[in-house]
C-alpha positions in Angstrom: -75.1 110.1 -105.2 -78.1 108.5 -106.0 -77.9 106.8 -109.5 -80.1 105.6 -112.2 -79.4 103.0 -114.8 -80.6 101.8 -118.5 -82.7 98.6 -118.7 -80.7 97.3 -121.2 -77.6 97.6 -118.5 -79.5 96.8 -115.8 -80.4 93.1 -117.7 -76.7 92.5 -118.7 -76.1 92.7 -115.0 -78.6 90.7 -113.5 -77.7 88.3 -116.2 -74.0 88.5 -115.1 -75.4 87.8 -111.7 -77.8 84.9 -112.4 -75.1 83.1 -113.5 -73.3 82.6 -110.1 -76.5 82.2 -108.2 -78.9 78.4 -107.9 -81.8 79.0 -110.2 -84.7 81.8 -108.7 -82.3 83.4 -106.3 -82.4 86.9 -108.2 -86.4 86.6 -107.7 -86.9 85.4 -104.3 -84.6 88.3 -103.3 -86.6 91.0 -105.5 -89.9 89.2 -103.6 -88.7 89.4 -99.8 -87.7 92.9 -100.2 -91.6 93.8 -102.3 -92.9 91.9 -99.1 -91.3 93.4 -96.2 -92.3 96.9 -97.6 -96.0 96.1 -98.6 -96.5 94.7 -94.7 -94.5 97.8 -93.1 -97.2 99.8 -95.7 -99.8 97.7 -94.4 -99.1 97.7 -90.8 -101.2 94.8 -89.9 -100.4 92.1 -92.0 -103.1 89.3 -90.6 -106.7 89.3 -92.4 -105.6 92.3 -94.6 -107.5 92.3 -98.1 -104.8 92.4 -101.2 -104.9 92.0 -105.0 -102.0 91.2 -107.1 -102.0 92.6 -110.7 -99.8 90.0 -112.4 -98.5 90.3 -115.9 -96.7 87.7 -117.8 -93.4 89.0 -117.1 -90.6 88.7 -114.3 -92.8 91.7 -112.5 -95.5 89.1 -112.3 -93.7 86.2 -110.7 -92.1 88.5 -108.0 -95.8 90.3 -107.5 -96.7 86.1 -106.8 -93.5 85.3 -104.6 -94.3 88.3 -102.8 -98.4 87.7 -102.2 -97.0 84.3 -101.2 -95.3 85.8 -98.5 -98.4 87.8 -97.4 -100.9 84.9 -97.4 -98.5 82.9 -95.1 -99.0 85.8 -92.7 -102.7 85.6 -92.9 -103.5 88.2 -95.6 -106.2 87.3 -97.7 -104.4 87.6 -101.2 -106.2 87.6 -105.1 -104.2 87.3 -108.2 -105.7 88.8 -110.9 -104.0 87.4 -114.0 -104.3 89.0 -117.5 -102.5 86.3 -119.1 -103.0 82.9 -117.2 -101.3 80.9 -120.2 -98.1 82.9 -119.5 -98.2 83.6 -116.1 -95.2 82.7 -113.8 -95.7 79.0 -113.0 -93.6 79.1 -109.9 -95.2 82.2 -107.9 -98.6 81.6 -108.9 -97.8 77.3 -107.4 -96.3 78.9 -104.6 -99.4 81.9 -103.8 -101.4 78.9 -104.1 -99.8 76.5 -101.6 -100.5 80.0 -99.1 -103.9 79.8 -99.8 -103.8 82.6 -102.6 -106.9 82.6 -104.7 -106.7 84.0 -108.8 -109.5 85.8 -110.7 -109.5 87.1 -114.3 -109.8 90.5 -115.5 -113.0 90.7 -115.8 -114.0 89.9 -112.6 -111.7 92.7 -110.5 -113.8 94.8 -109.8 -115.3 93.6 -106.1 -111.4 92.3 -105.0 -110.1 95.7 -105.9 -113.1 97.6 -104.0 -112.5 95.3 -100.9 -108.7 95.7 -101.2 -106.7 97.5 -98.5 -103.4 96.9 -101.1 -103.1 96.5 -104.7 -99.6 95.8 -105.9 -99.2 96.1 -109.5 -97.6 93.6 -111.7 -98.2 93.8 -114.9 -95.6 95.3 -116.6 -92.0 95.2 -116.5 -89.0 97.8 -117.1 -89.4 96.9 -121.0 -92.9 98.0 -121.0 -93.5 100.9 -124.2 -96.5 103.0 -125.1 -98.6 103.0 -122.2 -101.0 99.9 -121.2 -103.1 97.3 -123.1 -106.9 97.8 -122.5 -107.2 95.1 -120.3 -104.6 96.5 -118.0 -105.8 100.2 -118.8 -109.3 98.8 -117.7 -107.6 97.7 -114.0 -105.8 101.0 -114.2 -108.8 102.8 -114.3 -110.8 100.5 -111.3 -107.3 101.0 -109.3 -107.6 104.5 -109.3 -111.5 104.8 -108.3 -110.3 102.5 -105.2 -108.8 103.7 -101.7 -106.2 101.1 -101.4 -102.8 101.9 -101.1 -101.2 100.7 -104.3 -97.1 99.4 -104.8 -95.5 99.5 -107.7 -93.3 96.4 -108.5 -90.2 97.9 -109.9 -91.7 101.3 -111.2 -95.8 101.4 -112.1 -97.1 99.9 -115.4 -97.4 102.3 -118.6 -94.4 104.1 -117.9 -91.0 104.0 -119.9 -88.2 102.9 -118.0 -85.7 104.6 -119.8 -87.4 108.2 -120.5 -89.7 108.7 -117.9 -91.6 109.4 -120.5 -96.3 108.2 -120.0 -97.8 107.8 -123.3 -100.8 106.7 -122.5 -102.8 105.2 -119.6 -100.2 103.8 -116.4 -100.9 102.9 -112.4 -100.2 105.3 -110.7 -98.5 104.3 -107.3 -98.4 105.4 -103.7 -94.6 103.8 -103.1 -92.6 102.1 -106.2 -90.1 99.3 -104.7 -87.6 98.7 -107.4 -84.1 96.0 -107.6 -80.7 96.4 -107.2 -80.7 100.1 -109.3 -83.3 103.2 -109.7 -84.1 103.5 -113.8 -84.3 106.9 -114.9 -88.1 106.5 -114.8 -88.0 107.2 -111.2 -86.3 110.4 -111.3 -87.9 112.1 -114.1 -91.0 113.5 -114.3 -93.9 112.7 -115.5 -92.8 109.3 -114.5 -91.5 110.3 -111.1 -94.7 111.3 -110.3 -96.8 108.1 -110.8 -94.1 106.0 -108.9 -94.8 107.9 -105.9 -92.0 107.3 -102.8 -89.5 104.9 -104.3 -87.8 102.2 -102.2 -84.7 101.1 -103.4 -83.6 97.0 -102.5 -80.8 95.3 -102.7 -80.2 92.3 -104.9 -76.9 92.2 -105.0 -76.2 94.2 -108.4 -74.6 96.7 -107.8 -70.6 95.1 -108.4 -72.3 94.1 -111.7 -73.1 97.6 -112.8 -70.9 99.8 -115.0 -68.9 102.7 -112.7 -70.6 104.9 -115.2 -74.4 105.8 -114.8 -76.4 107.1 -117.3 -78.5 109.8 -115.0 -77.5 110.9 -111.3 -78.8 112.8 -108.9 -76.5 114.5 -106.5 -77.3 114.7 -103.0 -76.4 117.2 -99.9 -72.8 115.6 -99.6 -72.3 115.6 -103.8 -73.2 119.4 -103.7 -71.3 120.7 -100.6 -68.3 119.2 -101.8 -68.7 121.6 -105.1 -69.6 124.6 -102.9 -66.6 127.4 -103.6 -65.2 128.3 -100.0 -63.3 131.6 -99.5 -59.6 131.1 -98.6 -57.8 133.4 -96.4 -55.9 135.1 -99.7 -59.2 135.7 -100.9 -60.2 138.9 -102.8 -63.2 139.2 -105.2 -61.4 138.5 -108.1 -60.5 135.3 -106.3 -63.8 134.5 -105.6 -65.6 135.3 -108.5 -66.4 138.3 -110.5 -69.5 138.1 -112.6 -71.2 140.1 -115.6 -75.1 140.3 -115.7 -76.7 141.8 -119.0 -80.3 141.5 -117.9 -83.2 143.5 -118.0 -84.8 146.5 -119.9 -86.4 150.0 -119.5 -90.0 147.3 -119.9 -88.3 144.7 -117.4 -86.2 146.5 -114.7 -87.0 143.5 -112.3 -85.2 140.4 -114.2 -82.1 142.8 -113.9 -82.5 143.5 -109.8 -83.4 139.6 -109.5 -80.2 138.1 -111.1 -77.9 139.9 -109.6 -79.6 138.8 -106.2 -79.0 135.6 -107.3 -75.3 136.3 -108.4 -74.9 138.2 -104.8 -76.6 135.6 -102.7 -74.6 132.7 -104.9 -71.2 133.9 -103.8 -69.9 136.3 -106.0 -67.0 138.4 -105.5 -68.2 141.0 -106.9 -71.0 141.6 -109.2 -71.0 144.0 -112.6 -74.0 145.0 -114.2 -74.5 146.5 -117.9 -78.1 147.3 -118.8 -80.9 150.1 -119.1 -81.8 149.0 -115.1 -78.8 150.6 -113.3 -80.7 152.7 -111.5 -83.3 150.3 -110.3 -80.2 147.5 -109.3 -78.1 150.4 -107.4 -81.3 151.3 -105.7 -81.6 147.5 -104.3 -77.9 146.6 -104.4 -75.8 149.6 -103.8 -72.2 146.9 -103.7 -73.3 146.2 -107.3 -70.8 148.1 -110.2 -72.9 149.4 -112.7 -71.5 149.8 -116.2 -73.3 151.6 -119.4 -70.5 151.2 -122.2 -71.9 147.1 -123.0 -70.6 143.9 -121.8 -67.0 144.1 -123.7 -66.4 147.2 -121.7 -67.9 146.7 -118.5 -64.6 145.5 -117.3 -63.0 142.4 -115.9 -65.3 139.6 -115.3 -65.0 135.6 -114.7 -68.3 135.0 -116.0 -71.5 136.3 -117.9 -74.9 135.8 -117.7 -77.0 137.2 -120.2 -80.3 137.3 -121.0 -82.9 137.6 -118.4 -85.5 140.8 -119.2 -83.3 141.2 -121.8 -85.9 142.7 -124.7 -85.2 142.8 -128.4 -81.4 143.9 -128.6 -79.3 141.3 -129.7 -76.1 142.9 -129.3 -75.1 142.1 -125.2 -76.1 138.8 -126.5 -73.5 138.8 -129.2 -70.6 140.6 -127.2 -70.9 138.0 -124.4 -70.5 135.1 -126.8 -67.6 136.8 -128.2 -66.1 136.5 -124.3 -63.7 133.7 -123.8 -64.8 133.7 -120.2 -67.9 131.1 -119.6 -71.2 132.2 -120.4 -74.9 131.8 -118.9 -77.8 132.3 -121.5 -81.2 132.8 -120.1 -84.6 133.8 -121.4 -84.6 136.1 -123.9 -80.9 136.0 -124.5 -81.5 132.0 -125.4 -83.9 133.5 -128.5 -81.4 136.0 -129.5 -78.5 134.1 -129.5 -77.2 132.6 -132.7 -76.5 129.1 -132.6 -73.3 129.2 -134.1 -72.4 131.7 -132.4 -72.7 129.3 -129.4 -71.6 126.3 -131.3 -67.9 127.7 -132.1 -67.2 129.4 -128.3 -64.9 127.2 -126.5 -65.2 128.6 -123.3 -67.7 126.8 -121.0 -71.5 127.5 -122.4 -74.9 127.1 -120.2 -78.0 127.3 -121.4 -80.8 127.5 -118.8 -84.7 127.5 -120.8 -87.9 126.3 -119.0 -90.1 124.0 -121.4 -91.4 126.8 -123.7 -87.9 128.2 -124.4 -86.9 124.4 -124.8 -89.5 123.5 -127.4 -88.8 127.1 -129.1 -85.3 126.0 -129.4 -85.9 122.7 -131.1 -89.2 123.7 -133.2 -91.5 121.0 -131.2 -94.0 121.7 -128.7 -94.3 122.2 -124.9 -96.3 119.3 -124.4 -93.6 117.2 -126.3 -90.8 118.3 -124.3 -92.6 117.9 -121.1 -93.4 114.5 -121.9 -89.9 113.7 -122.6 -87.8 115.9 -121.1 -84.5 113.3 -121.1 -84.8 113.3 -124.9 -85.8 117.4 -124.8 -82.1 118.0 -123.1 -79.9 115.9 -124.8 -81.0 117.0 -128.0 -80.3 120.6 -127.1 -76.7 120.2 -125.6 -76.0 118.3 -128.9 -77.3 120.8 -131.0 -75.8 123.5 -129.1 -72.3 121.8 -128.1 -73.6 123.5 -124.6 -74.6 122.3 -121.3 -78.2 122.5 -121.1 -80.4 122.9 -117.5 -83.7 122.4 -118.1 -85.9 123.7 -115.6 -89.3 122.4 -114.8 -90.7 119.8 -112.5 -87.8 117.7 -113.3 -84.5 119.9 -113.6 -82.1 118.4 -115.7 -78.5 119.1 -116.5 -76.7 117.2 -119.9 -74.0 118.0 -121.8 -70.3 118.6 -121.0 -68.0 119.1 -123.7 -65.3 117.0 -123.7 -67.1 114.5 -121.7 -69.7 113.5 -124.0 -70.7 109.7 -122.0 -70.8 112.0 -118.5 -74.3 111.3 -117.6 -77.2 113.7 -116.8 -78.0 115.1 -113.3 -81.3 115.6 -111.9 -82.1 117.9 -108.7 -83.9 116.3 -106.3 -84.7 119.6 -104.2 -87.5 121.3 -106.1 -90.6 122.5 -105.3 -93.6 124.1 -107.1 -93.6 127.1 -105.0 -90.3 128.0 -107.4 -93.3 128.6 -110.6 -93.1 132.3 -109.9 -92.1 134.7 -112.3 -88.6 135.8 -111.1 -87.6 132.7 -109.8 -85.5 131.8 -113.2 -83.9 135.4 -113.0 -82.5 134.2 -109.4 -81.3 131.0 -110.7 -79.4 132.5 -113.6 -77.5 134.5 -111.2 -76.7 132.1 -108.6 -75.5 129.8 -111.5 -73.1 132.6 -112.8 -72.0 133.4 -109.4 -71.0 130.0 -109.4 -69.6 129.5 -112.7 -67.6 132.6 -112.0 -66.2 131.1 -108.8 -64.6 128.3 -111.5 -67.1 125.4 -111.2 -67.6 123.8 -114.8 -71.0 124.4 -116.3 -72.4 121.0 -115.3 -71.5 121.3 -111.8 -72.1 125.3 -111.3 -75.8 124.2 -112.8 -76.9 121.1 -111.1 -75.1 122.6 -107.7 -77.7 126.4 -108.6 -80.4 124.0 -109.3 -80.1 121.7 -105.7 -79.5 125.1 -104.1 -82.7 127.4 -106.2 -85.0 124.1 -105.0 -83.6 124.0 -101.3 -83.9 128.2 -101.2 -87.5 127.8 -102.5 -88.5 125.2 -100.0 -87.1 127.1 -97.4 -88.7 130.1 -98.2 -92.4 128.4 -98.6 -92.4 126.3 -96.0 -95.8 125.5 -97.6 -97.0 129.1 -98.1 -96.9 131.1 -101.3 -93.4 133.1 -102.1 -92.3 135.7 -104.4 -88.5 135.1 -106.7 -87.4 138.0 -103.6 -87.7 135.7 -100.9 -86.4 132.8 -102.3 -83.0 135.0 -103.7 -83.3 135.8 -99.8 -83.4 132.3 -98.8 -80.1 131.1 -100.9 -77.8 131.7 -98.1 -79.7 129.9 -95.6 -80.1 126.8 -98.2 -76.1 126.9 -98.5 -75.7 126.4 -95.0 -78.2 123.8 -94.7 -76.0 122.3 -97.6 -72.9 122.3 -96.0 -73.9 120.9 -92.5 
């Protein structure tokens, strides 16, 4: 599981730390570890052009430690320091002794063009609103450069704690960060300026609360959540769900979640909607109901939703259910909050960021630029869990476990924005929920398997919400290897 922390928990550790260790340990261990990965990035280390970006913060001195380290190996190493009277005094004493030279802001420009490396230092993991103008200014030449360019900890500009860009930031070909990821490294649009992150250890992990405040579950996390058929298994045993999906207009959401349900697992799959004929025609195993969702029969789950149109009324009857519930797409605009609110059984909501900023009466752009904030708020206002789909899937909310912290799938891909592809993932998630998974788990486990299933399916060429329905199986095995 890989785990991301808070800045303010990460600095009560490395205090906790720093108090056992001789004065400078902490750094010096942050600097080996930024060293050893900008000369493996390098490759040859001897008469290599670098420039330091050093702030006036702990980022800084390491960036100086860490050029120290170069110049002894022959680099030729710049410091460009945007605040000299506040600049580390022991890295910038011990770049010297290397034979590191300094230059100011304002006279970057040639270093940076010559530079094969440029590892930026200006800001730390406290850093808000984006960079100075001084700093933007070295953004800016940074960017109109070919040198490869390490971020000390994650790249200046961005908010630690969000992941959230608010104005100009480096961005960075590989981030190497200390002792824990922050949540800016696994959450877009962060995630993207950090680049390839390389995590080092400092020693602070037995200083770090059991609890984290994001995670991201890996291939091991999600095959152990991955419902296996026993030998008394029937389909009721392993999962029957409903779908109310589609319309006379959208026939094809219907036929694409119960491919996801069918693909995801299910036992058995029953289907109440104006697309009957169109499902049976694809998925003949499929039991197709026209009386509504409260007498379509037994079910372990519902998803609802999808294709869906203007009638509100599946929408209502499957709240009503005490079995847990998926609401997608249309059925997340239907749906009456307090309808949703009072249910107590397991709730999921699954939007993409328009449906997200619909539901809390902000824009897209807001809740792409903060899509940590985006989810939270809606499994609070909902008393749901919430998947947010996007660059960055995110899961929050677990009743009854409100500290449990959010998960973010690390397996998707961009060939997945095709319409269709949220159908599938709806009905792989109720599959999964119907199997008996809680709603966090059956929605980070569809997310990590939707992502695998669309990278599969691409391998790098375009795909249609078909094939990657197609691939799911092949992603669950891959899973469970």
């Amino acid at each position: 599981m890989r785990t991301a922390y808070s800045v303010d928990t990460v600095r009560t550790a490395e205090r906790a730390l720093m108090e056992r260790l001789p004065d400078g340990t902490l750094m010096q261990r942050a600097a080996a570890g930024l060293a050893t990965a900008c000369a493996q990035l390098l490759g040859r280390v001897y008469g290599a052009r670098v420039v330091l970006l050093v702030g006036s913060g702990d980022n800084g001195g390491d960036a100086l430690y860490a050029g120290a380290r170069l110049a002894a190996r022959g680099a030729g190493v710049t410091a460009v320091l945007l605040s000299p009277e506040r600049v580390h005094p022991g890295g910038l004493a011990a770049l010297r002794r290397a034979g590191g030279t300094t230059a100011a802001p304002e006279d970057a420009g040639p270093p940076l063009r010559r530079a094969r490396l440029v590892v930026d230092g200006i800001v730390g993991i406290g850093g808000r609103g984006g960079l100075r103008p001084k700093a933007a200014r070295l953004a800016e030449l940074v960017a109109e450069g070919d040198a490869a360019v390490v971020a000390v900890d994650l790249p200046s500009g961005v908010e630690a704690d969000t992941g959230e860009v608010r104005g100009p930031a480096i961005r960075a070909d590989l981030t190497v960060t200390f002792g824990t990821h922050k949540p800016a490294h696994l959450i877009d649009p962060a995630r993207e300026y950090a680049g390839s992150v390389r995590l080092v250890d400092i020693g602070l992990g037995p200083e770090l609360p059991r609890t984290p405040v994001l995670e991201s579950p890996q291939h091991a996390e999600i095959a152990a959540l991955l419902p296996v058929p026993g030998a008394e298994s029937d389909k009721y045993r392993r999962g029957v769900v409903g779908v109310a999906a589609g319309s006379a207009r959208y026939p094809g959401a219907a036929v694409l979640a119960v491919a996801g349900a069918l693909r995801g697992g299910a036992g058995a799959v029953r289907y109440v909607g104006a697309a009957g004929e169109a499902v049976l025609a694809r998925f003949p195993e499929t039991l197709v109901s026209d009386r509504g969702p409260a007498k379509a029969g037994r079910v372990q789950a519902w998803v609802v939703g999808p294709g869906a149109g203007e009638d509100a009324s599946p929408v209502a009857e499957v709240l009503a259910a005490e079995v847990p519930v998926l609401l997608d797409a249309d059925g997340l605009r239907l749906a009456e909050r307090d309808a949703v609110r009072a249910r107590t059984a397991p709730t999921l909501l699954t939007p993409h960021a328009g449906e997200a900023a619909a539901l809390l009466g902000v824009s897209r752009e807001e809740v792409e630029g903060a899509r940590l904030t985006a989810v939270r708020e809606l499994a609070a206002r909902y008393r749901a869990t919430v998947l947010l789909k996007g660059s960055t899937t995110l899961v929050a909310g677990e009743p009854g476990e409100p500290e449990a912290p959010v998960r973010v799938n690390a397996t998707g891909t961009p060939w997945l924005a095709t319409a269709g592809s949220g159908d599938v993932l709806s009905g792989l998630a109720g599959s999964l929920l119907a199997a008996g998974l809680s709603a966090r788990d059956a929605g980070s486990t569809a997310a990590h398997l939707h992502g695998l299933a669309g990278r599969l399916a691409a391998r790098g060429a375009p795909v249609g919400a078909h094939d990657v329905a197609e691939a799911i199986p092949r992603a669950w095995r891959s899973v469970g290897e």
